[in-house]
C-alpha positions in Angstrom: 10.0 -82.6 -5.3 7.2 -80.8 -4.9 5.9 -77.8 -7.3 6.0 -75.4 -4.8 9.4 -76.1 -4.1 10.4 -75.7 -7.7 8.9 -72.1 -7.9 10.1 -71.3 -4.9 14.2 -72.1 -5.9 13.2 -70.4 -9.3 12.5 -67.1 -7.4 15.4 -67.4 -5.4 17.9 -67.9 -8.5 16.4 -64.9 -10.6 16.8 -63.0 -7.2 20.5 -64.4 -6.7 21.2 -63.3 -10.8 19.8 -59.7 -10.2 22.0 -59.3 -7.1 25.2 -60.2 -9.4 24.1 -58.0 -12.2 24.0 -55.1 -9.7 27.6 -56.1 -8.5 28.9 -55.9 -11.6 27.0 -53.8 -14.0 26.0 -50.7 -11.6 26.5 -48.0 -14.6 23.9 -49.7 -16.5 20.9 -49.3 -13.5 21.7 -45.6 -13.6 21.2 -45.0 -16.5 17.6 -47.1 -16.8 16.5 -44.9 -13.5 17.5 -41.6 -15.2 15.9 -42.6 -18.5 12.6 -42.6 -16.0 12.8 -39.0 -15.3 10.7 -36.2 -16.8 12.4 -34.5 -19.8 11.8 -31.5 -17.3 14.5 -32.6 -14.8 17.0 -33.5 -17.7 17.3 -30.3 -18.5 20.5 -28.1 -16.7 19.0 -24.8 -16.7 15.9 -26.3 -14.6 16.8 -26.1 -11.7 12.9 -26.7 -10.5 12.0 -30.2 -10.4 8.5 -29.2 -7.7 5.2 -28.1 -8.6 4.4 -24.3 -9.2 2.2 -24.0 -5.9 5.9 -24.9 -4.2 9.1 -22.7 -3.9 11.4 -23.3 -6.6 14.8 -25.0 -5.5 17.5 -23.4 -6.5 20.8 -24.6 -7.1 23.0 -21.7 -7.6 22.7 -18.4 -8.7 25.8 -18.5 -11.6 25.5 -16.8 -14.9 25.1 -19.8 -16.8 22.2 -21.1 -14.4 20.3 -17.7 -15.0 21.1 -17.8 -19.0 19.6 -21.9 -19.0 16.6 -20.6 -17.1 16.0 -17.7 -19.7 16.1 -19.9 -22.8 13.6 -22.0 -21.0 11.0 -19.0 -21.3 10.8 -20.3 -24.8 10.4 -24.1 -24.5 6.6 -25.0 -25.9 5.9 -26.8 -22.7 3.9 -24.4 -20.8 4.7 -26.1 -17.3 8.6 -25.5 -18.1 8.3 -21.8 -19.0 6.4 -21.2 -15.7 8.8 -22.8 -13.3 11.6 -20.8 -15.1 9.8 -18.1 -14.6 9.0 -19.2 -10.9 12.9 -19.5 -10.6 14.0 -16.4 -12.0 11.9 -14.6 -9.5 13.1 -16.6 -6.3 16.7 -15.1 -7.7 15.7 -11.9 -7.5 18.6 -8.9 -8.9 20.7 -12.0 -9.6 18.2 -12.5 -12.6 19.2 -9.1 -14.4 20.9 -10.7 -17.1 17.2 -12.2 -18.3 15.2 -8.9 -18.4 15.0 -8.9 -21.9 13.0 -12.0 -21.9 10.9 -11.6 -19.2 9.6 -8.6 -21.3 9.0 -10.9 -24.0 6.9 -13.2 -21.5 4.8 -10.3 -20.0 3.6 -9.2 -24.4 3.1 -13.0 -25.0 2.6 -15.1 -22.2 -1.1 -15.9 -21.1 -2.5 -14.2 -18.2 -0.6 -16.5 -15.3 2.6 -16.4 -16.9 2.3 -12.9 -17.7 1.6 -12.6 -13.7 4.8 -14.5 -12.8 6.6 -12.8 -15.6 5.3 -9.5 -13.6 6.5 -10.9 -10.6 10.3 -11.7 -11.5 10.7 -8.1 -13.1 9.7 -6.6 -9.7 12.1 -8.8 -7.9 15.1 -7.7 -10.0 14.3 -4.0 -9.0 15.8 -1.1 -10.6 17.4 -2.9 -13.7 14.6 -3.6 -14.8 12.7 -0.5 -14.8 14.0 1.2 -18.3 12.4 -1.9 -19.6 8.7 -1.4 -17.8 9.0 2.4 -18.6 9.2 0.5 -22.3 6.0 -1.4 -21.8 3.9 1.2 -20.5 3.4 1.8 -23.6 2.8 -0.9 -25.3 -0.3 -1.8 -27.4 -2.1 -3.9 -25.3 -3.4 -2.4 -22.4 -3.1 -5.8 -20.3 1.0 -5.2 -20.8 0.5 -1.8 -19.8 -1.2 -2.7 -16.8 1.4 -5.4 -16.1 4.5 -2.9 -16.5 2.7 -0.5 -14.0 1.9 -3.5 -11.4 5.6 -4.6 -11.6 6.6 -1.1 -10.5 4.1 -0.8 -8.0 5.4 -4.0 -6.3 9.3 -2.4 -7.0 8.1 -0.2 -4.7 11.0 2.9 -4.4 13.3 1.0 -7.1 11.1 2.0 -9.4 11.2 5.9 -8.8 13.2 6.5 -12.6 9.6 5.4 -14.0 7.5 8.6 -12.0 7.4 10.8 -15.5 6.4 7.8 -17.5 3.7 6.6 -15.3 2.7 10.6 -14.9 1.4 10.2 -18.4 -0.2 7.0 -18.6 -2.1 8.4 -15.8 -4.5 9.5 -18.8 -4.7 6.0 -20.2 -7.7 5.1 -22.0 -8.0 2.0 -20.1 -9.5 2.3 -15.9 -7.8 -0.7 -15.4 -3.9 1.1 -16.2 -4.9 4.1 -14.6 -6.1 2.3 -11.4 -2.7 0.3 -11.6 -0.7 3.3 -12.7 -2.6 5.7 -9.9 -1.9 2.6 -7.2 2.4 2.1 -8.5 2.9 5.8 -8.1 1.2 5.5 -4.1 3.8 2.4 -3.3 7.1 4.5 -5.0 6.5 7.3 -2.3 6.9 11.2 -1.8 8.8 10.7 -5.0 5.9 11.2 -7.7 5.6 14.9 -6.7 6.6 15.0 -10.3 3.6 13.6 -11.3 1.2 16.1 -9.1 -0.7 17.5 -11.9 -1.3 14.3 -13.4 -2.6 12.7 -10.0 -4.7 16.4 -9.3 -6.3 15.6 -13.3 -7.0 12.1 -12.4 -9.3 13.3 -9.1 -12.1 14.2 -12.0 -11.6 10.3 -13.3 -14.5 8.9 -14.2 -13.9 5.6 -12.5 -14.2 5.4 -8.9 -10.9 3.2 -8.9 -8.9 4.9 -10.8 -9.9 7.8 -8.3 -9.1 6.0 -5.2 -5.7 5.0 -6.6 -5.1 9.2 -7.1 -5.8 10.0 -3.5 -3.5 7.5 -2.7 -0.5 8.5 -4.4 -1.0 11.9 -3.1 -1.5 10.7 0.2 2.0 9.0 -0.1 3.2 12.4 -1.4 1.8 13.8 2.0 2.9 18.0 2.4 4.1 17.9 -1.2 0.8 17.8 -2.7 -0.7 20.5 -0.5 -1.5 22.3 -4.2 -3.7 19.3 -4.6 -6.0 19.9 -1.0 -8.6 22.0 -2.8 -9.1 19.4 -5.4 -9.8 16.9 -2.3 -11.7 19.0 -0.8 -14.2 18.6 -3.7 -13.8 15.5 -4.1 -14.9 14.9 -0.7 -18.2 17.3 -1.3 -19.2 14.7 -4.1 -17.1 11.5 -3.6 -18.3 7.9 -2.5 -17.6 7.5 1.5 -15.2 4.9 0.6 -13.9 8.6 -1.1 -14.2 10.7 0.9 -12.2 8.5 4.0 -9.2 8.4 1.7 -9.6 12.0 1.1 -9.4 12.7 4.6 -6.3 10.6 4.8 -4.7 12.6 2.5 -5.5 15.5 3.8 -4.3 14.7 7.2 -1.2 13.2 5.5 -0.7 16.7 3.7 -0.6 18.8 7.3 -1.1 21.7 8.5 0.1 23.9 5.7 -3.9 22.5 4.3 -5.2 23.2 8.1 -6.5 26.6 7.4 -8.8 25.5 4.0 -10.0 22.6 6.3 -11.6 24.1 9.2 -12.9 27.0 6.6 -14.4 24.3 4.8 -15.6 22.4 7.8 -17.7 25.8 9.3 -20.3 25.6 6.0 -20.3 21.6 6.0 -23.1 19.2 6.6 -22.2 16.7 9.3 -21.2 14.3 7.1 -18.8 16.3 5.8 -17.3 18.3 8.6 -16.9 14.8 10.8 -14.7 13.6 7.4 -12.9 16.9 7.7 -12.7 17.1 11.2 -10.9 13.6 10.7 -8.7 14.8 8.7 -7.7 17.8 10.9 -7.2 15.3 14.1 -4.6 13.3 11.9 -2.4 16.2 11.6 -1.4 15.8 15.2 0.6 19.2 17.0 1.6 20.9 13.9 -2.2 21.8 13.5 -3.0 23.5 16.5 -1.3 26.9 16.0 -3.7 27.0 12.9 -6.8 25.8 15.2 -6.0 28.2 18.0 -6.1 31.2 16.0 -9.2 30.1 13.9 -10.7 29.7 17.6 -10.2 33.5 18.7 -11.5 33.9 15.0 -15.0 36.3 14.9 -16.8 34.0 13.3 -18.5 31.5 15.5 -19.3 28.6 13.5 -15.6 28.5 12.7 -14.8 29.1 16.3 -17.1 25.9 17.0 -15.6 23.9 14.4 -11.3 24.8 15.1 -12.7 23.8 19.2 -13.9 20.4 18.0 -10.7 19.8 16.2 -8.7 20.6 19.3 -10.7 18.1 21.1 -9.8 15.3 17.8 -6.0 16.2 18.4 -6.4 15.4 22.4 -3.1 15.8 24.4 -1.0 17.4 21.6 -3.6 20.4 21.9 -1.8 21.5 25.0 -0.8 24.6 23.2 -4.2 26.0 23.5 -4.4 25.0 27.0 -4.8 28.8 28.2 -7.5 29.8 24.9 -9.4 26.4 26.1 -9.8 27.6 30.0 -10.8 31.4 29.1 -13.1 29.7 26.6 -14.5 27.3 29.1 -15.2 30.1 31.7 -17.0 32.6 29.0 -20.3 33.1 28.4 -20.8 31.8 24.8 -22.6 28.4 26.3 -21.5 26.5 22.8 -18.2 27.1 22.9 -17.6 27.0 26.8 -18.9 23.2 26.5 -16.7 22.5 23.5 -13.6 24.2 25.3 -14.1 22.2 28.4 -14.5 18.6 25.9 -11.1 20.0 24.4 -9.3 20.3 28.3 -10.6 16.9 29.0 -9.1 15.5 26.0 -6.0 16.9 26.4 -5.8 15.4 29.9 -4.1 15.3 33.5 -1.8 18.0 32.1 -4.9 20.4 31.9 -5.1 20.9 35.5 -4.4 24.5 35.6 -7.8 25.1 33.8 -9.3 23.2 36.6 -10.6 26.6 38.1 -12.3 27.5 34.9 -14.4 23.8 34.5 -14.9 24.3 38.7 -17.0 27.4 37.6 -19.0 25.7 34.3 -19.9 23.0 36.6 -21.5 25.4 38.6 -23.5 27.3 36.1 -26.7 27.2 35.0 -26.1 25.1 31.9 -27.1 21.5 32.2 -24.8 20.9 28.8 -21.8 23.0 30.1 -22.5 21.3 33.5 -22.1 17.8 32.0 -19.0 18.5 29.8 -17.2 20.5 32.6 -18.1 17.4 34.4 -16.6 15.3 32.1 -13.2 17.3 31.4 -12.8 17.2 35.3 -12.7 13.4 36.0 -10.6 13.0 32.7 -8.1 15.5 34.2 -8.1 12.8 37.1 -6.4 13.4 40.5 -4.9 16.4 39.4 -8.1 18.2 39.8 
């Protein structure tokens, strides 16, 4: 025969032998192909075998799976401890039981495993807030920071930590008081315990940290009207980025701060009294009472000012609907063209002051002539 031939009935026999082996020795493959496994998928509390950029796959939530995935946050491999920590957080408040070391992680852990360790605390929610309350005042200020940004992602769970985070407010590092400043803004109306703590931290001398104050009182909305003068000045003197967030506040505080606003707004530059004039419009209805009596106020510039704000609000300043038509057919030029901006704002439902915009139109004022104008085809078919 042939060589060929010979190798080709040798690779047919080996082929044949392997086939029998299989047959008859199955247990002995198995445990070949699971000695070719990472050490990583041997172990029972991983129940990650994908990479970190992938959601971890999760096998149960039990007890015992949640204790495994704890002791991992001490194995040496790096890799390990970070899909534990991955897998703890896809549990969420099933991984309660491991809040002890998760704390541990967030002092020790480098700064992406001290993120992820961040991240599983948050998901567990309220359990694991006496522990944050714990590191916020720790040595380090990158645990700090890290115990405040696992509240602020806890969101409302994390309201038990308000008094604690009221006094880090004062940290002596910009980078925990903007975290802090930011946590108490995503809890909600509840850090009105912490209002003189976020009024203080107004005056901070980092615009971040400052930003993240306005916030939270934003969030706190009519609780922190004691706060409104303090925004005030920081709107005189802030950054526009400032001073817009200020306004939002402001507006978020109501009307109770109405009457401080359009006082404020009658000495402003216009940089300032737009800002404030923003702020008033976002107050909605519950402002106009307050803008309608500033309106039939004897000063004029404040007169001017509670007009314009009318005009912001636009059809919730129907209220004033009778003021703005015996303003618009008045002599005061000024605040006659203002009035009738206000009635066109408000809309079709301003028709009855169509006889008092009929009469500016035909008045000697080319400005009270063009507003009237204006206000009339706003009001539409009604007129």
């Amino acid at each position: 025969m042939e060589l060929w031939a010979w190798i080709i009935i040798a690779l047919l026999s080996l082929a044949f032998a392997g086939m029998i082996w299989r047959m008859f020795f199955p247990s002995r493959v198995k445990k070949k192909g699971a000695r070719g496994r990472s050490s990583n998928e041997r172990k029972p509390g991983l129940a990650v075998a994908r990479p970190s950029s992938s959601p971890p796959a999760l096998v149960s939530t039990r007890p015992a799976e949640v204790a495994s995935l704890a002791r991992s946050l001490a194995d040496h491999d790096q890799a390990v401890r970070l899909r534990a920590l991955e897998s703890l957080a896809a549990l969420g408040p099933a991984s309660a039981s491991a809040v002890s070391a998760l704390g541990e992680a967030v002092t020790r852990e480098p700064p992406r495993l001290r993120q992820a360790a961040t991240l599983a605390l948050s998901k567990i929610g309220e359990p694991a807030a006496p522990l944050l309350i714990e590191l916020l005042k720790h040595e380090r200020p990158v645990v700090r920071e890290a115990a405040a940004a696992a509240l602020r992602l806890m969101g409302e769970a994390g309201r038990s930590a308000v008094p604690a985070l009221a006094q880090v407010l004062s940290d002596e590092s910009s980078r925990v008081r903007e975290a802090v400043g930011l946590a108490l803004a995503a809890i909600g109306p509840e850090p009105a315990q912490a209002l003189p703590a976020l009024t203080t931290a107004l005056k901070d001398a980092e615009q971040e940290a400052r930003v993240a104050a306005i916030k939270a009182l934003a969030e706190i909305g009519p609780g922190a009207r004691e706060a409104a003068g303090s925004l005030l000045d920081l709107m005189a003197r802030g950054s526009a980025l400032e001073r817009e967030a200020a306004a939002e506040a402001l507006g978020r505080i109501g009307a109770s701060a109405a009457p401080l606003l359009i006082q404020a707004a009658s000495s402003a530059d216009d940089r300032m009294k737009r800002h404030l004039l923003s702020a008033l419009s976002r107050m909605g209805a519950p402002a106009a009472p307050f803008l309608i009596e500033a309106a039939k106020g004897p000063e004029e510039k404040v007169r001017a000012v509670a007009l314009e704000a009318l005009a912001a609000i636009g059809p919730e300043a129907l209220p004033a609907l009778e003021l703005l038509a015996s303003l618009a057919a008045g002599e005061d030029r000024e605040l006659s063209s203002a009035a009738a901006l206000a009635l066109g704002r408000i809309g079709p439902n301003a028709a009855p002051a169509v006889p008092a915009l009929m009469g500016l139109l035909r008045s000697g004022d080319p400005f009270g002539r063009k507003a009237a104008g204006e206000a009339l085809a706003a009001i539409g078919q009604a007129a």
